[in-house]
Steps between C-alpha positions, in 0.01 A plus 500: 500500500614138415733488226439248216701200590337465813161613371592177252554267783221604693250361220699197484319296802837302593773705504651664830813611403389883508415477913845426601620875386318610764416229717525651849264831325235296401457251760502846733228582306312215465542458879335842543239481193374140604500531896307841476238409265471182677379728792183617286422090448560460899265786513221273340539149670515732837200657392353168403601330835351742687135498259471095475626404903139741587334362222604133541527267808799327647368193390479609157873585495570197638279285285701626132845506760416093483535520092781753461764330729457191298440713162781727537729211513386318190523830303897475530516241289321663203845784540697128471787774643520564081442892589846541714662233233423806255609780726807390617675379166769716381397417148150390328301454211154486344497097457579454831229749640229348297599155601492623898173642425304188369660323792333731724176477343516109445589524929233686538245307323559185701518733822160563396348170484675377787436759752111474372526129554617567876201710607277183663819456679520803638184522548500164724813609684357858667117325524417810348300437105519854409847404418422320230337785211774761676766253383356446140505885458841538567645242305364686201721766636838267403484587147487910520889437682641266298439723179702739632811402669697509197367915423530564874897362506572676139372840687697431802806425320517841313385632804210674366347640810266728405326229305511275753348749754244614326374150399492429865310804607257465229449121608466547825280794488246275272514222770402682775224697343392163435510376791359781654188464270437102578532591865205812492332240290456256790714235346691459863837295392453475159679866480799380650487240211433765201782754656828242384294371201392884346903610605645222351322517144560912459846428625563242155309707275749803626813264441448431169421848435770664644774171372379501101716189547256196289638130550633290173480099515710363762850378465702264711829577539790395762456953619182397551579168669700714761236748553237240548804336815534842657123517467411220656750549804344843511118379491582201731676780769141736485304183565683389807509880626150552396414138674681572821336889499158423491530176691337719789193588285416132450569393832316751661186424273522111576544542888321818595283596224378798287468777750850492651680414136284836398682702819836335414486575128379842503761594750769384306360623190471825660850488622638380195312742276769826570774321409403291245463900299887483575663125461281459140635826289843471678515166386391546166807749466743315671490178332545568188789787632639256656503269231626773269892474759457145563882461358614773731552387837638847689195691330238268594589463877476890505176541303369251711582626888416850310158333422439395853621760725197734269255220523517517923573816499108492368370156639627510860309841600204371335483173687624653836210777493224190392636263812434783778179640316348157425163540678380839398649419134284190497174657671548853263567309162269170544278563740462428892340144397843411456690643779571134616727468180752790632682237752597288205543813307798601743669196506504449101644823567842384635546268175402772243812689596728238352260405194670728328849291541364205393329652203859628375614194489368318272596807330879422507417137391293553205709798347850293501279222374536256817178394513613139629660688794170653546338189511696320774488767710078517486535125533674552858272804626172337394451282761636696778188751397290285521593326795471874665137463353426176686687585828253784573160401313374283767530855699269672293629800241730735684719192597542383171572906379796470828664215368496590116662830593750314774591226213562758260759721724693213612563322148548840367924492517556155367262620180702753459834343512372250259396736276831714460730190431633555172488899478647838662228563765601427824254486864745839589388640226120437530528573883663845408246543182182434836613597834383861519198515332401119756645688779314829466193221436519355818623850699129620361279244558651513870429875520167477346416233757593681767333817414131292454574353845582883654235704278237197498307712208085391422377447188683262161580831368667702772748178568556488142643851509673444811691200399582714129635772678727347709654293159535833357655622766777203586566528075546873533702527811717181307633717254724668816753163437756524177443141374111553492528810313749407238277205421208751493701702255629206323056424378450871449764497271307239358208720471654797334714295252182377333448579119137442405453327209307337196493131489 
């Protein structure tokens, strides 16, 4: 039971003195909370993956993929990077939260009318008009975000999990039986428009529920005035990522049309949709953990290799077992209409197993509060993505999936390099923090290709099995070498030092 001081400082929105008593317990549990209830809202968007690819066409897919490449993009600047600003500041208080809130809803009032006002052009640049009412509906859309970032970030940074969770359960549970519902209704693509907009509104509504936080008048200040500079080098980072990202979306839409961009998109969505349950909660707890030891160098090098040796230990398996199963995965879970997708679907594969890396970090950036550092580096990887993009799209879509993943491996080092300067963590480190859960990666996906080519089994299902046996095998047998169990131990320890408790 919590005793009164920190009951006390739990109703007071900004204060976050009480997590660092037990820091390391309740980003544990967090961890373990937010990852395993994410698996029930995985559970849904699988579910609805698998309902709207039969129910929809490629083309349909492909048609809203046209809007939400160039949608998702605007969107970033309704956060203005204000949400982080909140997170990662040692100290805070409620003038300076309400005046980052009406910044984010003044952003995303003119992201509103100027995203609206881009539709024709859109429109004109794919040659396809349905572009036009799809865009208009999703502007309306800005809004629902940019009331709350500030809630969201004040949830985050008294890493109230449960709240968070549930929220995004609840919101995602409402979108897809929405969706679901437009789609039986014959409404074709408009469900893939009314999934983001119906999970979007229940996800505010939530915030503000679960937050109680209400916004005064704004108040400039020179906090503020730094918030707003680490915001901005934050904001302007996400839009050159998120530029160089979907770069492929675009230019497969422009040069080959709807129906490939449809087979590209949902294979990467696909992909992407397993570990996207992992990077989102683990972020959520380890920014503002990290934030919490920003001032203590020794402590965050180890939280962070700690961080990422669990984080392959999950990931890499995951990826390794999608890369050799890619066709029946793709034929079981969308449908044998989209079988031609599972070639690009293999060779997103090879990039997906560093995603992780790169999503961590931005995670050592924001928490120390180097944004700017952040910044230059996106600056110097953006183009080399999307010159990986243009290299292969006038091969069709598995070339341009080859070089992403080849551009992304070979600037990999140098990222990282860049990224340590200036704290504890050294490439020794990470390498001994990756190399055995990697190498039993690889050791199984060479196995498991080896038994398909020996067994040959018929039928999606059978190779499914064949290919998950053989993991579980290579993983079991593993545990024979010292280093691999002691790391083993080192995350069940994990396990059984959790303490359950009230937010």
């Amino acid at each position: 039971m919590l005793s009164t001081p920190v009951s006390k400082q739990l109703l007071d929105p900004f204060k976050s003195d009480h997590l660092e008593a037990d820091l390391k317990g309740r980003s544990v549990r967090g961890g373990v909370l937010t990852v395993g209830v994410r698996g029930v809202s995985f559970l849904v968007q699988t579910i609805s993956t698998i309902v709207l690819a039969r129910m929809l066409a490629p083309a349909d897919f492909g048609l809203v993929a046209m809007v939400t490449s160039v949608s998702g993009l605007v969107m970033m600047f309704g956060d203005a990077g204000l949400s982080q600003a909140t997170i990662q500041r040692l100290e805070i208080n409620h003038d300076q939260v309400s005046t980052m809130f009406w910044i984010n809803v003044g952003f995303s009032l003119l992201l509103m009318v100027v995203f609206a006002s881009v539709a024709p052009v859109l429109a004109w640049l794919y040659g396809e008009p349905r572009v036009t009412l799809i865009t208009l509906v999703f502007a309306g859309t800005f809004l629902f975000s940019g009331l709350m970032v500030q809630h969201d970030a004040l949830l985050q940074r008294q890493m109230r999990f449960v709240s968070l969770t549930v929220r995004d359960i609840a919101a995602s549970v409402v979108g897809v039986a929405v969706a679901i519902v437009v789609a039986w209704r014959g409404a074709g693509y408009w469900a893939l428009v009314a999934l983001p907009a119906a999970t979007s509104l229940t996800q505010m509504v939530l915030s503000w529920f679960f937050s109680r936080w209400r916004p005064g008048m704004p108040r400039w200040s020179p906090e503020v005035r730094s918030m707003v500079g680490f915001g901005g080098h934050l904001v302007g980072s996400n839009f050159l990522a998120y530029l160089g990202r979907n770069a492929d979306n675009v230019l497969i839409g422009w040069y080959w049309g709807a129906g490939p961009l449809g087979l590209y998109s949902r294979a990467y969505g696909l992909l992407m949709l397993p570990l996207r349950q992992l990077n989102s909660p683990v972020a959520s707890v380890a920014v503002p953990a990290f934030s919490r030891i920003q001032d203590d160098p020794e402590r965050f090098a180890r939280y962070y290799l700690h961080t990422m040796n669990l984080i392959m230990w999950i990931s890499a398996p995951l990826v390794g077992f999608l890369f050799i199963a890619a066709e029946p995965v793709i034929t079981v879970v969308l449908g044998a209409q989209w079988v031609e997708a599972a070639a690009v679907f293999q060779l997103l594969a090879i990039s997906a197993l560093v995603q992780p890396l790169y999503n961590a970090l931005g995670w050592v950036f924001v928490s120390r509060g180097r944004a700017d550092r952040l910044f230059k580096m996106t600056i110097c990887i953006c183009p080399v993505v999307v010159g990986s993009f243009l290299v292969g799209l006038p091969f069709g879509i598995k070339w341009v999936a080859l070089c992403y993943s080849a551009a992304l491996l070979i600037i990999l080092p140098f990222v990282f390099r860049f990224t340590f300067q200036g704290t504890q963590i050294t490439l020794r480190g990470l390498w001994r923090a990756l190399m055995w859960p990697v190498s039993l990666c690889l050791a199984a996906v060479s196995v498991a290709a080896l038994a398909g080519y020996l067994v040959a089994p018929e039928g999606n299902l059978l190779r499914i099995m064949v290919v998950a046996v053989v993991f579980t095998i290579v993983y079991a047998l593993s545990l024979l070498i010292r280093p691999v169990r002691e790391e083993v131990k080192s995350i069940a320890k994990l396990w059984r030092d959790r303490n359950v408790s009230r937010e």
